[in-house]
C-alpha positions in Angstrom: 0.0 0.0 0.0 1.5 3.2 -1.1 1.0 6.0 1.0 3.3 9.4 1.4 5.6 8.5 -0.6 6.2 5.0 1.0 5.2 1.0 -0.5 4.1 0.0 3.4 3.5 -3.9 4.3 0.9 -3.9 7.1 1.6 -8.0 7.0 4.2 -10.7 8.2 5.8 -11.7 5.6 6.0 -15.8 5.7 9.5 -17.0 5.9 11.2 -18.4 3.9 10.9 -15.2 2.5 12.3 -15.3 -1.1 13.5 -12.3 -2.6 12.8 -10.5 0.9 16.0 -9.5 2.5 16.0 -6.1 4.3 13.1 -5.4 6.7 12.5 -1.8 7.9 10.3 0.2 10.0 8.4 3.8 9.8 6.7 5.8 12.3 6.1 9.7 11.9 9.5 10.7 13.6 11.6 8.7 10.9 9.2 10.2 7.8 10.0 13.4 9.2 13.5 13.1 9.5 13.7 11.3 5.9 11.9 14.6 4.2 15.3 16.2 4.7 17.8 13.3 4.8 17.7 12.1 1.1 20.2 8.8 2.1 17.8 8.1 4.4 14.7 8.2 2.2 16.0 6.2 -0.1 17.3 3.4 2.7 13.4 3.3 3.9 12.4 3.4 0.0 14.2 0.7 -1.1 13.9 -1.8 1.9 12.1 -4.7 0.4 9.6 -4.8 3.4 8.9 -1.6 5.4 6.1 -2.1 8.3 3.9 0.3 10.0 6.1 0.9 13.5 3.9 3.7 14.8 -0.2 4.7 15.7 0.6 7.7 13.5 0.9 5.2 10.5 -2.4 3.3 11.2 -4.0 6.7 11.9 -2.9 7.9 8.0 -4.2 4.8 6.6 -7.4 5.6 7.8 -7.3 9.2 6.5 -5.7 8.8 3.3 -6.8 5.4 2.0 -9.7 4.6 4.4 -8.4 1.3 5.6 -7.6 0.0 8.8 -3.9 -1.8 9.5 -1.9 -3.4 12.3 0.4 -1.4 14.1 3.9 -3.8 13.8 6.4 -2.8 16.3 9.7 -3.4 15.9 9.5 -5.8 19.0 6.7 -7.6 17.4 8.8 -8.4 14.1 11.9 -9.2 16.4 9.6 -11.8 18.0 7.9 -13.0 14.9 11.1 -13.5 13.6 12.6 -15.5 16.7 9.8 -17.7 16.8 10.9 -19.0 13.6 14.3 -18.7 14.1 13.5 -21.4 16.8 10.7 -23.7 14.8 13.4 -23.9 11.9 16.8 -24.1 14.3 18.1 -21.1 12.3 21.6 -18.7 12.9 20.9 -15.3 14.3 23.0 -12.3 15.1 23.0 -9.2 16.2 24.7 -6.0 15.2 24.5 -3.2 17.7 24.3 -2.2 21.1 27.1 -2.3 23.9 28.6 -5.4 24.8 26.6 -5.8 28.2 23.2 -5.6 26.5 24.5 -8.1 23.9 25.5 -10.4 26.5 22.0 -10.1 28.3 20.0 -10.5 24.5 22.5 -14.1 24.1 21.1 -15.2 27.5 17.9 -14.9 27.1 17.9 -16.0 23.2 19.4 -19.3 24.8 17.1 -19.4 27.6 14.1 -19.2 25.6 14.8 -20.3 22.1 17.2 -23.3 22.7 17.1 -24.4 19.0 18.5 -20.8 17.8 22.4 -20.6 17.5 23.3 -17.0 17.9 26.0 -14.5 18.2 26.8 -11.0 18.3 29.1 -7.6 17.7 29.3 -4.3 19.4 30.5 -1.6 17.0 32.2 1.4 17.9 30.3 4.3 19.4 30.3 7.3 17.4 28.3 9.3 14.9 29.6 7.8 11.4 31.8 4.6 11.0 35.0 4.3 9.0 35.6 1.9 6.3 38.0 -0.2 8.5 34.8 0.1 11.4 32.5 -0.8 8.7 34.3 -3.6 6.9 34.9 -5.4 10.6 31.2 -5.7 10.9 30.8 -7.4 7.8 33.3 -9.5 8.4 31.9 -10.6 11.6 28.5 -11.1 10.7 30.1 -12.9 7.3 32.2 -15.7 9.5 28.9 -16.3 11.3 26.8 -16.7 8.3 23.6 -15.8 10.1 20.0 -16.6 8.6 18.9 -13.5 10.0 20.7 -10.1 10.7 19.0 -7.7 13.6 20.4 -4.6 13.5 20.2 -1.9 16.6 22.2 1.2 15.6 19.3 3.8 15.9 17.9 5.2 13.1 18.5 6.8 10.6 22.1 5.1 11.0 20.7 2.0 11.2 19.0 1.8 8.0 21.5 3.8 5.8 24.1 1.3 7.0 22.4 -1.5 6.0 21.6 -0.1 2.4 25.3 0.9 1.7 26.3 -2.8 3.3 23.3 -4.7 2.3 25.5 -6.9 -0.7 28.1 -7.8 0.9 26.3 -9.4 3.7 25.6 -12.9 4.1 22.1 -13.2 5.4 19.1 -14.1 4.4 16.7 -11.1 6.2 17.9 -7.7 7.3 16.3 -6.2 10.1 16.7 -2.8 11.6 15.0 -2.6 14.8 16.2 -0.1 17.0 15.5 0.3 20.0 14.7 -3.3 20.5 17.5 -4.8 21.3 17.5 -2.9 25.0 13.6 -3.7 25.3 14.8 -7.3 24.7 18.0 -7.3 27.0 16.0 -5.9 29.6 18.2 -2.7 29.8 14.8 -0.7 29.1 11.4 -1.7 29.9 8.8 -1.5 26.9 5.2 0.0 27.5 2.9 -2.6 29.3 0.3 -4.1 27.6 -2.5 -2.1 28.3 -1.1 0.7 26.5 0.4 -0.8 23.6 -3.4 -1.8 23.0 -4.4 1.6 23.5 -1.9 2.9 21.0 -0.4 4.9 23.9 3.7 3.1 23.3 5.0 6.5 22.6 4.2 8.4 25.4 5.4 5.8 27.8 8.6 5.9 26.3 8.2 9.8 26.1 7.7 9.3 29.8 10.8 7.5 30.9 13.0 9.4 28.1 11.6 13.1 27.4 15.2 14.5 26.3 15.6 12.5 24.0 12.3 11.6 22.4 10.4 15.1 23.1 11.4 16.6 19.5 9.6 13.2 18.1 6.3 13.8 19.4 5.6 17.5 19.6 8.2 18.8 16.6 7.9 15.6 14.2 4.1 14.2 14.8 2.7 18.3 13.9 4.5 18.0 10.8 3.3 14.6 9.8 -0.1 15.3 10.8 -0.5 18.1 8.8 1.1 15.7 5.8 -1.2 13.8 6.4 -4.6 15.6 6.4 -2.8 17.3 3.5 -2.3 14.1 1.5 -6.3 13.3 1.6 -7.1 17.2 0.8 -5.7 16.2 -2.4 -6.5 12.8 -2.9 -10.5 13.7 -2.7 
């Protein structure tokens, strides 16, 4: 379903999933901050299965094309995934995070998902990686030959990573995820269930980290409102 701009899958896609290889997500903070970061427009463009990671997403379906869709978290993909990591005893790894968080995500990954062999690589922290930087994580992920590739870098360095990288990796799925990766470890809790229902995700995470997520929800959802009721002005 095309809308703003983007081809968005409101569905799971089945593994084994053919030509599918990079997964992405978009919520109204990341279409905002793609309107004036062209690398990163064309990462989201070009992933071959982007999902609806946000209530502002849903709530644009509705305007613009009249139907209703999921909301697909980044956790809930992450666990879709997983689960069938475990059903067909696939290779996972993960690319991201500090070393502690990685440690805590192996645990659990064992703990829970016994058939799953997975392993993991914490890159340098810093705004932009070098060629050596960038050609270690290949590498590392390469040696381990995983089925599946999660990738927690924060976005948009995430996903323009992945589509300057994407060919010389050896995986079958590509998934940028984010923030999941500390919901997962443990490191930071995720909204309970009540409110992830209620489409409310974003404000308990607004809650527990205004600094750094206020410019999200009262710079980038105005802007991608008025987008929005601006797209069906035009499409009546």
């Amino acid at each position: 379903m095309n809308l703003l701009g983007y081809n968005i899958n409101p569905i799971y896609p089945e593994y084994p999933f053919e030509e599918i290889k990079v997964i992405n997500t978009i919520n109204p903070h990341s279409y905002c901050e793609a309107k004036k970061d062209t690398e990163f427009q064309n990462a989201l463009r070009k992933a071959d299965w982007l999902i609806p990671d946000g209530s502002g997403i849903v709530l644009a379906a509705r305007v613009i094309r009249g139907v209703s869709i999921p909301k697909i978290a980044g956790s809930d993909m992450h666990t879709r995934l997983l689960k069938i990591a475990n059903e067909q005893s696939l290779r996972v790894f993960y690319l991201g995070s500090s070393d502690n968080t990685l440690l805590k995500i192996e645990e659990r990954i064992h703990r829970e998902y016994p058939n799953i062999q997975c392993a993991s690589y914490s890159p340098p922290f810093k705004p932009a990686f070098s060629k050596d930087d960038s050609e270690r994580m290949v590498a590392a992920i390469n040696q381990f030959k995983p089925d599946i590739l999660f990738v927690g870098m924060t976005a948009p360095k995430q996903e323009k990573w992945v589509q300057t990288h994407k060919d010389k990796i050896n995986a079958n799925v590509i998934c940028s995820v984010g923030a999941v990766f500390d919901f997962y470890a443990g490191t930071q809790n995720r909204a309970p269930e009540w409110m992830l229902q209620l489409g409310l995700e974003w404000l308990h995470r607004l809650v527990l980290n205004p600094k750094r997520l206020w410019k999200r929800n009262f710079i980038s959802t105005p802007i991608f409102l008025k987008d929005v009721f601006r797209e069906k002005l035009l499409n009546k």
